[in-house]
mmJSON file of the N, C-alpha and C atoms, coordinates in Angstrom:
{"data_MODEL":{"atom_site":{
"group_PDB":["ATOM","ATOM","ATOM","ATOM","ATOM","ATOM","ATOM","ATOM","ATOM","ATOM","ATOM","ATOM","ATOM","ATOM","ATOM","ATOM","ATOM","ATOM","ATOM","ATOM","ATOM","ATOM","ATOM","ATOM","ATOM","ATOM","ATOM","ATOM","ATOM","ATOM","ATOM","ATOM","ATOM","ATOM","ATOM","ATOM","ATOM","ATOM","ATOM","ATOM","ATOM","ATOM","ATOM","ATOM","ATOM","ATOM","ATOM","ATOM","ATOM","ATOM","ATOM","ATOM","ATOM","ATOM","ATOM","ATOM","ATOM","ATOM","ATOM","ATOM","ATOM","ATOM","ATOM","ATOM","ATOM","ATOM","ATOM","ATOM","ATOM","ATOM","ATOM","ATOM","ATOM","ATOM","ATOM","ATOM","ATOM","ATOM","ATOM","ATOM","ATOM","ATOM","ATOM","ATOM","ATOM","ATOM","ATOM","ATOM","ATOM","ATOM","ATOM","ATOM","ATOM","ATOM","ATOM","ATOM","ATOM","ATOM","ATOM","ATOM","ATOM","ATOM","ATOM","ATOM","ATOM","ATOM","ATOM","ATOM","ATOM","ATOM","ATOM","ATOM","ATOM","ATOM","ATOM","ATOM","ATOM","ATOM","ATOM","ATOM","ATOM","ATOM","ATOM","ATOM","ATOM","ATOM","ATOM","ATOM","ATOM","ATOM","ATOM","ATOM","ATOM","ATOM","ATOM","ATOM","ATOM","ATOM","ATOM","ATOM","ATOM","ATOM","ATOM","ATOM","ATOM","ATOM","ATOM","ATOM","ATOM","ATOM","ATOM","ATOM","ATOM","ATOM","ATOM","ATOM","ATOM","ATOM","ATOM","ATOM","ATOM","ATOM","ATOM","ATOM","ATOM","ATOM","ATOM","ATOM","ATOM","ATOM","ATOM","ATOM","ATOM","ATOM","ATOM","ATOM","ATOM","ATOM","ATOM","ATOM","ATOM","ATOM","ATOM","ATOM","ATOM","ATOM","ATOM","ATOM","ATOM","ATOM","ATOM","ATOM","ATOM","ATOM","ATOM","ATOM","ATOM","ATOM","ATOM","ATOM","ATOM","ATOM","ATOM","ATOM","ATOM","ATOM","ATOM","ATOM","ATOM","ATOM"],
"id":[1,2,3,4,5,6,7,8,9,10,11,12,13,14,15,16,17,18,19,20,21,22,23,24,25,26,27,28,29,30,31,32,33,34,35,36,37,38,39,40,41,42,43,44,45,46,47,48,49,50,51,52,53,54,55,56,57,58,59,60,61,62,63,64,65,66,67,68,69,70,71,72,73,74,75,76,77,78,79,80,81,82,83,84,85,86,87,88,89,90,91,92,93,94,95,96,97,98,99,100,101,102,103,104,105,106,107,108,109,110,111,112,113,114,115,116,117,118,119,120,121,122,123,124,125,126,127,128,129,130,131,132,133,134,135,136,137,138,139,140,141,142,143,144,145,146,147,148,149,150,151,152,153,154,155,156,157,158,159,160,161,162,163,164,165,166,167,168,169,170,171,172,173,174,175,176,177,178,179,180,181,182,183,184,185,186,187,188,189,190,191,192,193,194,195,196,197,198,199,200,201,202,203,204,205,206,207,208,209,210],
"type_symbol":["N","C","C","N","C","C","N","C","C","N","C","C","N","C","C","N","C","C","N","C","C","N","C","C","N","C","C","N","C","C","N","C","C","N","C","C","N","C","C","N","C","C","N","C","C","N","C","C","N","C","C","N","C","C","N","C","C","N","C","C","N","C","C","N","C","C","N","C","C","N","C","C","N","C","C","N","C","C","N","C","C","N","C","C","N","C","C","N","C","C","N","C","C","N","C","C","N","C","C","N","C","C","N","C","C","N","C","C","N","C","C","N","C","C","N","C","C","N","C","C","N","C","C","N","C","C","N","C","C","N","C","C","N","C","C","N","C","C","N","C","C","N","C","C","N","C","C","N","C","C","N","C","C","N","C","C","N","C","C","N","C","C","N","C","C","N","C","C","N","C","C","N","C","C","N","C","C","N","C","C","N","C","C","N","C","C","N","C","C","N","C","C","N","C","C","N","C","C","N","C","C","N","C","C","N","C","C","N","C","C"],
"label_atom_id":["N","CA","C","N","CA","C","N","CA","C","N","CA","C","N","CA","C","N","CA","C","N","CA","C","N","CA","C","N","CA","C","N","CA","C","N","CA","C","N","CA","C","N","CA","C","N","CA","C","N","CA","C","N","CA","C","N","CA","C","N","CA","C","N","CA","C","N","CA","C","N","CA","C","N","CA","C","N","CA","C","N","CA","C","N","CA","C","N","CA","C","N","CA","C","N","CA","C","N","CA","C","N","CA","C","N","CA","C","N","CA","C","N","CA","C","N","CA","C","N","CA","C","N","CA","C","N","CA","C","N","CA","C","N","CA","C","N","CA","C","N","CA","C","N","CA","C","N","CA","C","N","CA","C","N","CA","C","N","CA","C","N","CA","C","N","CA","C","N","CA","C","N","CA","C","N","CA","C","N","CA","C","N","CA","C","N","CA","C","N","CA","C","N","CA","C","N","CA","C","N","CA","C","N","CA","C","N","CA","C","N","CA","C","N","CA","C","N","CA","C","N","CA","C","N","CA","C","N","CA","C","N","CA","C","N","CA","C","N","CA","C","N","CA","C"],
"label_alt_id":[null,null,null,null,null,null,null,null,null,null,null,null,null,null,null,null,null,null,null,null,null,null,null,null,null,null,null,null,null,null,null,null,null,null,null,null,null,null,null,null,null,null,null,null,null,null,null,null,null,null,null,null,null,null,null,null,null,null,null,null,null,null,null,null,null,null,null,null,null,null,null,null,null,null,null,null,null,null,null,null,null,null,null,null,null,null,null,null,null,null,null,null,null,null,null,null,null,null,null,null,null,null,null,null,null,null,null,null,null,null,null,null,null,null,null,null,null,null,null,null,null,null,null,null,null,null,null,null,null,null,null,null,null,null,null,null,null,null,null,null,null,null,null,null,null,null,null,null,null,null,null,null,null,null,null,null,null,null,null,null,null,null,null,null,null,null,null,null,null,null,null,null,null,null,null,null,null,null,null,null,null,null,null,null,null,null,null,null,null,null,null,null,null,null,null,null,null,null,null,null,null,null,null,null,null,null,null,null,null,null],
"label_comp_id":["UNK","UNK","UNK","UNK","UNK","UNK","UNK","UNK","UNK","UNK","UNK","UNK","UNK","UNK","UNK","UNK","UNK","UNK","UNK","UNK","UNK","UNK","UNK","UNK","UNK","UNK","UNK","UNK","UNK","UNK","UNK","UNK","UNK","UNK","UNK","UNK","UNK","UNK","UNK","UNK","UNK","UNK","UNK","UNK","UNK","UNK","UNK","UNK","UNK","UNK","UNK","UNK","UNK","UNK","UNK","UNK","UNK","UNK","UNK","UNK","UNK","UNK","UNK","UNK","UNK","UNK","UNK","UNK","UNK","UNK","UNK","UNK","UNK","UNK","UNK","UNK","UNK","UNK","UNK","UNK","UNK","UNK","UNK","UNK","UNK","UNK","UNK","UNK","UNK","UNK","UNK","UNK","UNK","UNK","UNK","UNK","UNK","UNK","UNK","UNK","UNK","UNK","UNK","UNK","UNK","UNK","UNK","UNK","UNK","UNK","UNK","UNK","UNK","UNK","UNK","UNK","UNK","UNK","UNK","UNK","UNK","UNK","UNK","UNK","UNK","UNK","UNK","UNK","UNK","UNK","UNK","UNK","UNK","UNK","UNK","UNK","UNK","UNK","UNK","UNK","UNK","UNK","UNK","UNK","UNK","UNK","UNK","UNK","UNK","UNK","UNK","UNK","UNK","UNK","UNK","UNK","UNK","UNK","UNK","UNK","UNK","UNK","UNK","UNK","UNK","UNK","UNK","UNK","UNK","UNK","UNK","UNK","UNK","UNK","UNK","UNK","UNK","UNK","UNK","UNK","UNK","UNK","UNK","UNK","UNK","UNK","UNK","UNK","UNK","UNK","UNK","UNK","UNK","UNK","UNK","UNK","UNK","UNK","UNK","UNK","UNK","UNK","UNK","UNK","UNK","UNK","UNK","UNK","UNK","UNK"],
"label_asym_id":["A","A","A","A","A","A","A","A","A","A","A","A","A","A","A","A","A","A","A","A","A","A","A","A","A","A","A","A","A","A","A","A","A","A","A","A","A","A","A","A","A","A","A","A","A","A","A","A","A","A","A","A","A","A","A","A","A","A","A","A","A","A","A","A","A","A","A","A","A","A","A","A","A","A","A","A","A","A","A","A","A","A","A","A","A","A","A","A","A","A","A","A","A","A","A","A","A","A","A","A","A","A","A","A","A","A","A","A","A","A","A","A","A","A","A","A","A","A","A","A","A","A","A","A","A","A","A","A","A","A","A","A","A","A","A","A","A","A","A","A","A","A","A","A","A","A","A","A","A","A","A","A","A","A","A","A","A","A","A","A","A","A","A","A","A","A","A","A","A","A","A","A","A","A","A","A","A","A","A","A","A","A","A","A","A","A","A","A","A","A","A","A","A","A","A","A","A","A","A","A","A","A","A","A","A","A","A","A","A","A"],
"label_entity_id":["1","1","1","1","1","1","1","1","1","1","1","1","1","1","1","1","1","1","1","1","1","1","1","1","1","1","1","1","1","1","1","1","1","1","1","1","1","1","1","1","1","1","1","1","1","1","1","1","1","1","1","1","1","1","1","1","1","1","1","1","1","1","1","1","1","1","1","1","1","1","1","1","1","1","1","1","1","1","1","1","1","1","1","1","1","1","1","1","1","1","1","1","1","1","1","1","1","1","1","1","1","1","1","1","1","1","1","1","1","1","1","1","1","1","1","1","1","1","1","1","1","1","1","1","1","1","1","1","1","1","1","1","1","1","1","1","1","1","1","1","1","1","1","1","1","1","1","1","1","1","1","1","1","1","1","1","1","1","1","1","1","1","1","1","1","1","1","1","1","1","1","1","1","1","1","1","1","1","1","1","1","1","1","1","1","1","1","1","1","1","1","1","1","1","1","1","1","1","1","1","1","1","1","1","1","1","1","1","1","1"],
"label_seq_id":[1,1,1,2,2,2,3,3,3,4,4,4,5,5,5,6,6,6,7,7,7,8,8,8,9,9,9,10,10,10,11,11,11,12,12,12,13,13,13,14,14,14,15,15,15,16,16,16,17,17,17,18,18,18,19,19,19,20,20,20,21,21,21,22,22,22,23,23,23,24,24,24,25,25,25,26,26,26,27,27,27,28,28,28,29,29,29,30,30,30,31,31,31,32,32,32,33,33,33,34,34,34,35,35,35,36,36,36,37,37,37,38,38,38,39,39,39,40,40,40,41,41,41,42,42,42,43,43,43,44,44,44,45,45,45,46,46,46,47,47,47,48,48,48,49,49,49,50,50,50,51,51,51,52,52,52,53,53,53,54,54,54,55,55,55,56,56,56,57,57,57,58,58,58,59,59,59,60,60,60,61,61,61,62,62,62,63,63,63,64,64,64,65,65,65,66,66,66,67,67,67,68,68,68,69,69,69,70,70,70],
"pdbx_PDB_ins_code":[null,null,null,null,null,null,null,null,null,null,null,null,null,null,null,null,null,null,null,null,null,null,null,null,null,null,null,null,null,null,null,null,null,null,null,null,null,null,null,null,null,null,null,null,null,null,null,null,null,null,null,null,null,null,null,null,null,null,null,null,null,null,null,null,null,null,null,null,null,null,null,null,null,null,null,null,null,null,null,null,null,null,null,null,null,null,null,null,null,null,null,null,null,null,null,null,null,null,null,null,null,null,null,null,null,null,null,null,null,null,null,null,null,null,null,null,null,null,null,null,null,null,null,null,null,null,null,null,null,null,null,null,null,null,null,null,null,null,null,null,null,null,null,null,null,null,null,null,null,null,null,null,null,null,null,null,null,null,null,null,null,null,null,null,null,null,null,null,null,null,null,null,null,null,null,null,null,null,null,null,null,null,null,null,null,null,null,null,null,null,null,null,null,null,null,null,null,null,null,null,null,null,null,null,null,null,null,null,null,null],
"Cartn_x":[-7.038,-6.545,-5.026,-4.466,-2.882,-2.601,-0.999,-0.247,-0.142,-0.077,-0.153,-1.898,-2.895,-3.96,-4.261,-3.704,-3.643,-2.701,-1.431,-0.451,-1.356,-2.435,-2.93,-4.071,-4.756,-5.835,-5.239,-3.993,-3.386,-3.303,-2.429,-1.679,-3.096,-4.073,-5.522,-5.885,-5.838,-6.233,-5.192,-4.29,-3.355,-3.324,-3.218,-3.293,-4.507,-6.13,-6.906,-6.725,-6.056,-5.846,-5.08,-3.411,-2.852,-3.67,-4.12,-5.079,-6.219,-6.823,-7.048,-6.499,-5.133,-4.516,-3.904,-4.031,-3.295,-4.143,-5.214,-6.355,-6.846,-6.477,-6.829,-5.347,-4.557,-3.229,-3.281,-3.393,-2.967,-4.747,-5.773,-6.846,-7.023,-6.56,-7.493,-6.165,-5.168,-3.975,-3.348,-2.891,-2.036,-2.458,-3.454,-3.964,-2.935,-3.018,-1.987,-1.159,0.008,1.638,1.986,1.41,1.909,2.439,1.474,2.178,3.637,4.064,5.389,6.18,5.432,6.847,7.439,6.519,6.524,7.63,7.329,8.322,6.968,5.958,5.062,5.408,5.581,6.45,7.091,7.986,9.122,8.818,7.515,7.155,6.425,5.339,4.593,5.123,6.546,7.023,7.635,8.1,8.588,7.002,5.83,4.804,4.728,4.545,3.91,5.667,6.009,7.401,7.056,6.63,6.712,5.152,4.376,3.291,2.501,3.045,2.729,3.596,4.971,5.862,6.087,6.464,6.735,5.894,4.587,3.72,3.085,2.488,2.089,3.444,4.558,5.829,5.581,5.181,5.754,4.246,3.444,2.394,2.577,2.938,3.809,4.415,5.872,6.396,5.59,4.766,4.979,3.517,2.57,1.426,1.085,0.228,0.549,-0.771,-1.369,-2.721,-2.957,-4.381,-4.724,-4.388,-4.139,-3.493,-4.902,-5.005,-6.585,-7.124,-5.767,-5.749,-5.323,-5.17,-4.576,-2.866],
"Cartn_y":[-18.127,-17.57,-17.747,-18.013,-18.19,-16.925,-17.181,-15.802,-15.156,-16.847,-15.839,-15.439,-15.748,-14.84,-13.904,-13.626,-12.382,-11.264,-11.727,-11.022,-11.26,-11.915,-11.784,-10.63,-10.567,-9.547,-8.059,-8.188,-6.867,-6.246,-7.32,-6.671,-6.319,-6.706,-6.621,-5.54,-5.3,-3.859,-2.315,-3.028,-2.107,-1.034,-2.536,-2.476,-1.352,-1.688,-1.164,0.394,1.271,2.2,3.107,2.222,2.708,2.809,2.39,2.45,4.16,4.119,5.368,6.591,6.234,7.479,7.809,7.081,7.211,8.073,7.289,8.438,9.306,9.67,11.215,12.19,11.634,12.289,12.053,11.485,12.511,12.469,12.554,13.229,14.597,14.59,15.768,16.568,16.196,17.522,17.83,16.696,16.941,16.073,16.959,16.102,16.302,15.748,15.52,15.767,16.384,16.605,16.718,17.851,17.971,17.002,15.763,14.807,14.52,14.218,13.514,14.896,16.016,17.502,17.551,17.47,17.554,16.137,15.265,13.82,13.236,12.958,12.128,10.526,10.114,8.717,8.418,9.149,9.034,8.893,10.045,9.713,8.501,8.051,7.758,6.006,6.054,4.655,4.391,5.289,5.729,4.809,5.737,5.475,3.354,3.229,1.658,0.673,1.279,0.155,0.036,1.178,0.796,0.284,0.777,0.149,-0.933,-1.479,-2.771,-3.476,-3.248,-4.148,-4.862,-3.763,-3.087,-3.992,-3.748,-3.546,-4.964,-5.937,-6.996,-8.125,-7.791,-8.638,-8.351,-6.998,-7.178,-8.179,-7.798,-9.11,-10.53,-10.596,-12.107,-12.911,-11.838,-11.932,-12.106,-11.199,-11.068,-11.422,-12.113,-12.033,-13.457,-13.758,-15.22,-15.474,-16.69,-17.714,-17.419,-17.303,-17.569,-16.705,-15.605,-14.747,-14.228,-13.536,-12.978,-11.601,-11.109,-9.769,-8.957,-7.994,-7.338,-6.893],
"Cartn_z":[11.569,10.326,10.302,9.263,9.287,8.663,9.074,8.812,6.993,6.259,4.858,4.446,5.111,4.99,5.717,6.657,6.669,6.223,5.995,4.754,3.208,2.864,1.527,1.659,3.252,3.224,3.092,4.105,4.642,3.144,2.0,0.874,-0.322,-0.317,-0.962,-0.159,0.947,1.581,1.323,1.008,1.329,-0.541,-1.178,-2.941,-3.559,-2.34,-2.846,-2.392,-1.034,-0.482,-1.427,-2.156,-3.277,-4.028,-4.349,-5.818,-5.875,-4.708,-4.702,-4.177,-3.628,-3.47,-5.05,-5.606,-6.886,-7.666,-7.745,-8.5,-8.067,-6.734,-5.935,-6.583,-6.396,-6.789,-8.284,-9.408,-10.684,-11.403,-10.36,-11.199,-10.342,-9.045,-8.583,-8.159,-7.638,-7.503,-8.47,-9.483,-10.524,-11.656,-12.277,-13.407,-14.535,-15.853,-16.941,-16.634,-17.388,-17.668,-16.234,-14.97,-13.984,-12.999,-12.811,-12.18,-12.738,-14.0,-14.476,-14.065,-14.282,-14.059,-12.954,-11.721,-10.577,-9.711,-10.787,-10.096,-9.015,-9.864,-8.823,-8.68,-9.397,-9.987,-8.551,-8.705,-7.003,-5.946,-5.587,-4.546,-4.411,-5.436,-5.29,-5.32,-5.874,-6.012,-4.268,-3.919,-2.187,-1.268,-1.572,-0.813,-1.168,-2.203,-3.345,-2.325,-2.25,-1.699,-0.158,0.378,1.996,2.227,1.5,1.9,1.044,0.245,-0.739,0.007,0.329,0.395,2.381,2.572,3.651,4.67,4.781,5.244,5.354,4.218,4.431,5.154,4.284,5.026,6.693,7.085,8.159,9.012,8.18,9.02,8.572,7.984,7.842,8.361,9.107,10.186,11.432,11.805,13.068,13.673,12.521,12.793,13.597,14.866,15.314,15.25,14.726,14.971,16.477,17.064,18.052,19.123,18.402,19.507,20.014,21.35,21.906,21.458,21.33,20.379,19.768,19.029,18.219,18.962],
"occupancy":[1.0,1.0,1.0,1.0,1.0,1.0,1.0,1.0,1.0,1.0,1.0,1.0,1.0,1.0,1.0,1.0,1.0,1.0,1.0,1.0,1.0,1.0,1.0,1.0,1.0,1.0,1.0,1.0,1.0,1.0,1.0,1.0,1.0,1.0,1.0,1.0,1.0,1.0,1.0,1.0,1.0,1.0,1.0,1.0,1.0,1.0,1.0,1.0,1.0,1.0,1.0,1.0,1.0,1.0,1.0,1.0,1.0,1.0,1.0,1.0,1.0,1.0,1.0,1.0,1.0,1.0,1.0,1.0,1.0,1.0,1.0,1.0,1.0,1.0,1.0,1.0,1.0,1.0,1.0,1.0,1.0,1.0,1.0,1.0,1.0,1.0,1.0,1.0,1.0,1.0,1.0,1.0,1.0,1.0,1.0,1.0,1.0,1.0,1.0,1.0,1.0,1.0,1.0,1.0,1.0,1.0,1.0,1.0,1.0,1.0,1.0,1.0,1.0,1.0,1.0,1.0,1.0,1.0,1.0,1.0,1.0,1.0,1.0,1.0,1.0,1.0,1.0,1.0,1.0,1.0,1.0,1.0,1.0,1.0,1.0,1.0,1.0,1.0,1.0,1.0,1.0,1.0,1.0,1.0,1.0,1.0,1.0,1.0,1.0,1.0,1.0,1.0,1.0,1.0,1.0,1.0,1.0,1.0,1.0,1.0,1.0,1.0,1.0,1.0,1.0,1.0,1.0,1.0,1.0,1.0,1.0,1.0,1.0,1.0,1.0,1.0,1.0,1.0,1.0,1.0,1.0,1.0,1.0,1.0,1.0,1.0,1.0,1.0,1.0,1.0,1.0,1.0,1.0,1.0,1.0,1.0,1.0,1.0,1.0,1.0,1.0,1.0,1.0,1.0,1.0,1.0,1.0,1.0,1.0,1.0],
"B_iso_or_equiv":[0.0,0.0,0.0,0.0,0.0,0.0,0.0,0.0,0.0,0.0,0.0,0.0,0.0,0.0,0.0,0.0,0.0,0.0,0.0,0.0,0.0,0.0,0.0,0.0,0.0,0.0,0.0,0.0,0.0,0.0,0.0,0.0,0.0,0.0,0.0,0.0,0.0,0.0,0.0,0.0,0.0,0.0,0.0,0.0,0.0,0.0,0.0,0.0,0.0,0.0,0.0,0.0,0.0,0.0,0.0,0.0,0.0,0.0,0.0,0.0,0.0,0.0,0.0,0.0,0.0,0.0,0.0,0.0,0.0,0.0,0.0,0.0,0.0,0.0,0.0,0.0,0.0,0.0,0.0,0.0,0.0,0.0,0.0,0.0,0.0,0.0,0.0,0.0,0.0,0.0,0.0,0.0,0.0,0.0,0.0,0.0,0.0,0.0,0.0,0.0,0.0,0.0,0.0,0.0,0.0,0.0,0.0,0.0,0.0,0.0,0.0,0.0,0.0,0.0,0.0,0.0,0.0,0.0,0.0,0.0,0.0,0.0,0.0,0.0,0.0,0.0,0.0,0.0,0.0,0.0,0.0,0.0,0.0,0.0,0.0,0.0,0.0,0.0,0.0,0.0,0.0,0.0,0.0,0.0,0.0,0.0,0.0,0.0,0.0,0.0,0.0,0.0,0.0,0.0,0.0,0.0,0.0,0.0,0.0,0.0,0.0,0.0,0.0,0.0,0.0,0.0,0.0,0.0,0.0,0.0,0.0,0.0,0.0,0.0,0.0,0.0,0.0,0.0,0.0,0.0,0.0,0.0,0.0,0.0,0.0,0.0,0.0,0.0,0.0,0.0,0.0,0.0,0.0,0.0,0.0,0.0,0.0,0.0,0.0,0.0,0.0,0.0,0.0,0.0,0.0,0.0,0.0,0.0,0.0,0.0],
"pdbx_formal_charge":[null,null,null,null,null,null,null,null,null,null,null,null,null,null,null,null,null,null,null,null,null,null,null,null,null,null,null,null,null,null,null,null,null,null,null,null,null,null,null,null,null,null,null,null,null,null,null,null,null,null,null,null,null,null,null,null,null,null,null,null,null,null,null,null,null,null,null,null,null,null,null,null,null,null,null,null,null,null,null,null,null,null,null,null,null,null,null,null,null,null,null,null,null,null,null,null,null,null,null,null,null,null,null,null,null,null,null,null,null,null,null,null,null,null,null,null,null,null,null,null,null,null,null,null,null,null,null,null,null,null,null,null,null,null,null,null,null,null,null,null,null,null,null,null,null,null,null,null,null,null,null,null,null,null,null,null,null,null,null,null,null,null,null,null,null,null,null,null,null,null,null,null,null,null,null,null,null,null,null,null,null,null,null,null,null,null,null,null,null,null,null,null,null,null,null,null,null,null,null,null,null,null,null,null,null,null,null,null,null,null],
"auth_seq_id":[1,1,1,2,2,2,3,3,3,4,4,4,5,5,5,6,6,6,7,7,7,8,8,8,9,9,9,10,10,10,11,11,11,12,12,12,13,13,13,14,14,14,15,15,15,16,16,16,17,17,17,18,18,18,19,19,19,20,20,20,21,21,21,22,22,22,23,23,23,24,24,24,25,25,25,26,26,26,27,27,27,28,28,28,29,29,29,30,30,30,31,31,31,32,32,32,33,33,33,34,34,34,35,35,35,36,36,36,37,37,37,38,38,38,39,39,39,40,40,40,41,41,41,42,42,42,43,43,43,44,44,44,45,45,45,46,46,46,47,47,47,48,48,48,49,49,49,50,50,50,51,51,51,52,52,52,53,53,53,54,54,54,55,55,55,56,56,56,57,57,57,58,58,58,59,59,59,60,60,60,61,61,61,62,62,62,63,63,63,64,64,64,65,65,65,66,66,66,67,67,67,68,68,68,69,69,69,70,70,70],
"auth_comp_id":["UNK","UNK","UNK","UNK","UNK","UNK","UNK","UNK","UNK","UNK","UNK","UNK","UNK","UNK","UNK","UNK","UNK","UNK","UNK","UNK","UNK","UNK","UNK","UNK","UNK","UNK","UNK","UNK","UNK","UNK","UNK","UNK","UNK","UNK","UNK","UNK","UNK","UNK","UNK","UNK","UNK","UNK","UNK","UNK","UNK","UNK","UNK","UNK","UNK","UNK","UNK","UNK","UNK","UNK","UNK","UNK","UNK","UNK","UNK","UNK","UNK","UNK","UNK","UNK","UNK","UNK","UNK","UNK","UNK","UNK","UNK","UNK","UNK","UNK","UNK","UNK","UNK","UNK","UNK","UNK","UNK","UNK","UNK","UNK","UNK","UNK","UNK","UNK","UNK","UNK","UNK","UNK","UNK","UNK","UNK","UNK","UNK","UNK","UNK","UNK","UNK","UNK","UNK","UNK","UNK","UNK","UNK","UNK","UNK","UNK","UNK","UNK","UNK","UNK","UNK","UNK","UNK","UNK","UNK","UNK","UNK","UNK","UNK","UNK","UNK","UNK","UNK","UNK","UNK","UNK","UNK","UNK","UNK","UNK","UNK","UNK","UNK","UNK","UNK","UNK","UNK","UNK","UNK","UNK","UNK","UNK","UNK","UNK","UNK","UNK","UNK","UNK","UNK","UNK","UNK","UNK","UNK","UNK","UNK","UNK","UNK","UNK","UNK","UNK","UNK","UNK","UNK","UNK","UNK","UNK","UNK","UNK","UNK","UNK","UNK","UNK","UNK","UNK","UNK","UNK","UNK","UNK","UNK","UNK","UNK","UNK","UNK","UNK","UNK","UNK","UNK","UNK","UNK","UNK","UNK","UNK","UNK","UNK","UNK","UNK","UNK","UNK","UNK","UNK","UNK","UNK","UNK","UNK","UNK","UNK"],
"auth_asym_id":["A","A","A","A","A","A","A","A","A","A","A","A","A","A","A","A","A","A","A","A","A","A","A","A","A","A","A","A","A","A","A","A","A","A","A","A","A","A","A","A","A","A","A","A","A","A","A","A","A","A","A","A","A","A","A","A","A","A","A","A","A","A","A","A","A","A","A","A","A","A","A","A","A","A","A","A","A","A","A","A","A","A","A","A","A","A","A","A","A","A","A","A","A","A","A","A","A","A","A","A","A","A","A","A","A","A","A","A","A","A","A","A","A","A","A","A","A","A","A","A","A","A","A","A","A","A","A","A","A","A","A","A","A","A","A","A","A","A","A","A","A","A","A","A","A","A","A","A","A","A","A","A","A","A","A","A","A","A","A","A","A","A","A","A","A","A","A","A","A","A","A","A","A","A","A","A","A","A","A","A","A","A","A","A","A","A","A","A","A","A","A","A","A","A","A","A","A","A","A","A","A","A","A","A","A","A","A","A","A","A"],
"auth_atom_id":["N","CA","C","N","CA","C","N","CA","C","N","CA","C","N","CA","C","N","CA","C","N","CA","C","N","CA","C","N","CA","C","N","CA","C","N","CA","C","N","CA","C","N","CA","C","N","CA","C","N","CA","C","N","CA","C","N","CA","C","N","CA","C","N","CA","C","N","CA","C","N","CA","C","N","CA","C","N","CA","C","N","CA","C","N","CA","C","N","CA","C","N","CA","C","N","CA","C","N","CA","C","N","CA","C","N","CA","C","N","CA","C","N","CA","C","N","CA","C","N","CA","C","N","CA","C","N","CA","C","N","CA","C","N","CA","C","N","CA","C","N","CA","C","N","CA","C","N","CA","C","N","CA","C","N","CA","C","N","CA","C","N","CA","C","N","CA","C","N","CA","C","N","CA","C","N","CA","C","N","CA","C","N","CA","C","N","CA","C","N","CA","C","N","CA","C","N","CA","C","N","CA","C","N","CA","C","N","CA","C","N","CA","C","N","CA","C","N","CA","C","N","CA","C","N","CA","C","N","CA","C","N","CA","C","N","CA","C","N","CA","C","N","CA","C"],
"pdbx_PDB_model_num":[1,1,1,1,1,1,1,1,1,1,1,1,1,1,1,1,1,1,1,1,1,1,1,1,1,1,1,1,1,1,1,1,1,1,1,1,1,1,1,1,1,1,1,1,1,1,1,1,1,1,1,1,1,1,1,1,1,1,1,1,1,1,1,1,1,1,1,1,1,1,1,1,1,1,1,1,1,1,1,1,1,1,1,1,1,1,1,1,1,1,1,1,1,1,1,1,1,1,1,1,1,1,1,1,1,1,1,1,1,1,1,1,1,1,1,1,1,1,1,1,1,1,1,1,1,1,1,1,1,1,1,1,1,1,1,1,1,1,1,1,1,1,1,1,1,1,1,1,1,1,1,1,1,1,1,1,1,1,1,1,1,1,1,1,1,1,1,1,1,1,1,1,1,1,1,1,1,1,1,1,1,1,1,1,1,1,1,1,1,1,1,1,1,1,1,1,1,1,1,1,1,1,1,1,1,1,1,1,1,1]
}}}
């Protein structure tokens, strides 16, 4: 496997994890108005940067073909 497929799985894994922390957080803690009152946006742009971003780059970097194991 090369390094940008597994930076394409990591960021498809990572995308689908956001995706439902998102809809756990403004359907079930802070449904309507409360999320925007509260500043969920912020955090939630905090969480979407280190782990959208963050996260597949760093397997990009550092990830090697043929290695024996994790």
């Amino acid at each position: 496997m090369s390094r940008w497929k597994a930076a394409g799985i990591h960021l498809s894994a990572s995308m689908l994890v956001f995706l439902v922390l998102l809809t756990i957080v403004m359907q079930l803690w802070y449904p309507g108005i409360l999320f925007r009152i509260d500043g969920g946006w912020s955090g939630l742009s905090l969480v979407l940067a280190v782990h959208l971003v963050a996260g597949p780059l760093l397997t990009l970097i550092v990830f090697k073909s043929g290695k024996p194991g994790l």
